[in-house]
C-alpha positions in Angstrom: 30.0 136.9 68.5 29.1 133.6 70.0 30.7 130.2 69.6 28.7 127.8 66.5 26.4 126.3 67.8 28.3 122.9 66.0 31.5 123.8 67.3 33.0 121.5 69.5 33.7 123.2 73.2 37.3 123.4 74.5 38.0 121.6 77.7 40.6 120.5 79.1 40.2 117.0 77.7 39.9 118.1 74.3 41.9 120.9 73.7 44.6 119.1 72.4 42.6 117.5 69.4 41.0 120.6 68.7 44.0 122.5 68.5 45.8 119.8 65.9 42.4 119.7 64.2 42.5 123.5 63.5 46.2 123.7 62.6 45.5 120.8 60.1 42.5 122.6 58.6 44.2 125.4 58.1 45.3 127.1 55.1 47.2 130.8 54.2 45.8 132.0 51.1 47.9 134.7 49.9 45.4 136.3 48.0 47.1 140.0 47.0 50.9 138.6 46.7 51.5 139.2 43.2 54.5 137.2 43.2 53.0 134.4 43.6 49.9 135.2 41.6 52.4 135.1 38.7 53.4 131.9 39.4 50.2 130.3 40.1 49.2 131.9 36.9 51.5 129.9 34.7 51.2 127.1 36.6 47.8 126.9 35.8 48.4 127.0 32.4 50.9 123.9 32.5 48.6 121.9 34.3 45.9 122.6 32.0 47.6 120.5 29.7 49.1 117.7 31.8 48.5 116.7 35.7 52.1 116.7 36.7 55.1 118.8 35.9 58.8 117.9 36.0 60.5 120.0 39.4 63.1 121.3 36.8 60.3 123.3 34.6 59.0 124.1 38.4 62.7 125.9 38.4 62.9 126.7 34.9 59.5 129.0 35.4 60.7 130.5 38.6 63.8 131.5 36.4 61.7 133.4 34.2 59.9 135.0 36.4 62.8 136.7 38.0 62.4 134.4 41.3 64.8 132.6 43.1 64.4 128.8 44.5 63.2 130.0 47.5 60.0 130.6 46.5 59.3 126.5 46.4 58.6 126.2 50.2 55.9 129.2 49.5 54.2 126.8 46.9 54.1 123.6 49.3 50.9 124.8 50.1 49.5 124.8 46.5 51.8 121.9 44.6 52.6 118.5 46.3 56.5 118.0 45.6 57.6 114.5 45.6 60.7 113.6 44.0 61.0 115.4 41.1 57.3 115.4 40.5 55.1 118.5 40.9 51.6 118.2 40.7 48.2 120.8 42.0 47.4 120.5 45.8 43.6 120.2 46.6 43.4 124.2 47.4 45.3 124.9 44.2 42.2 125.0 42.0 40.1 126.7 44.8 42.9 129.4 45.1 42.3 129.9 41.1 38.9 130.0 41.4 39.3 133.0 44.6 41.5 134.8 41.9 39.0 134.5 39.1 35.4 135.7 41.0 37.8 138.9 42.8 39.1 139.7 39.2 35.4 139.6 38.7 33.9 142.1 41.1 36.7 144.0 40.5 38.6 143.1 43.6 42.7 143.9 43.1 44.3 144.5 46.5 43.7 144.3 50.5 41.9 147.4 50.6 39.4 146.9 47.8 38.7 143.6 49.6 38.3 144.9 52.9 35.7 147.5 51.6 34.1 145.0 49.5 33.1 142.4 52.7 32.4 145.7 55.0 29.8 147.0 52.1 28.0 143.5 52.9 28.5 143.1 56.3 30.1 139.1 55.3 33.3 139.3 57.7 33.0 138.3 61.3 35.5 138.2 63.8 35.5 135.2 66.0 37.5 134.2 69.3 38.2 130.4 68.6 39.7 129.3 72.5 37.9 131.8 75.1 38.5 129.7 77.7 41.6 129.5 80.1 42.6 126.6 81.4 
């Protein structure tokens, strides 16, 4: 598949920027981890009620669900942790939303997925830096 016709080509004067401007536009959406869909499940439901949670009920839900601490780092993406002050991300809603419209169609793992965006011919593979320098 060929390059956007938008996207900025790689040289060797750019690459650089391009490659920090990727990395800071990217975002892993673990859409099939279950784990954390039970998290981000009941975290929606707090903040549904109240823009910012105390880190300790952060804890106290992990508790309950049978998860250790280590799970935070896996939620930096989703919460912004600052002191002991958790509140949504900007993708957190959008990740919500994802859930919702695949719960929708009738999506629930990889492989429904995969079959789903195959059916429509909606995934595309594309090589981002093709160029050697």
């Amino acid at each position: 598949m060929p390059e956007p016709e938008c996207a900025e080509k790689p040289k060797k004067e750019n690459v650089e920027s391009l490659v920090i401007s990727a990395i800071e536009k990217w975002h892993e959406i673990p859409i099939f981890n279950l784990d954390l869909g039970k998290i981000i499940t009941r975290l929606r439901d707090e903040f549904s009620v109240r823009d910012k949670i105390n880190l300790g009920e952060l804890r106290q839900i992990l508790q309950e669900l049978g998860l250790g601490m280590d799970y935070i780092p896996k939620l930096r993406s989703f919460l912004v942790i600052k002191d002991d002050l958790v509140e949504k991300s900007p993708i957190f809603d959008r990740l919500v939303g994802f859930w919702q419209k695949l719960d929708e169609i009738g999506i629930k793992n990889f492989t429904d997925w995969k079959k789903w965006v195959d059916e429509r011919v909606i995934l595309s593979e594309i090589e981002v830096f093709s160029q050697t320098f």
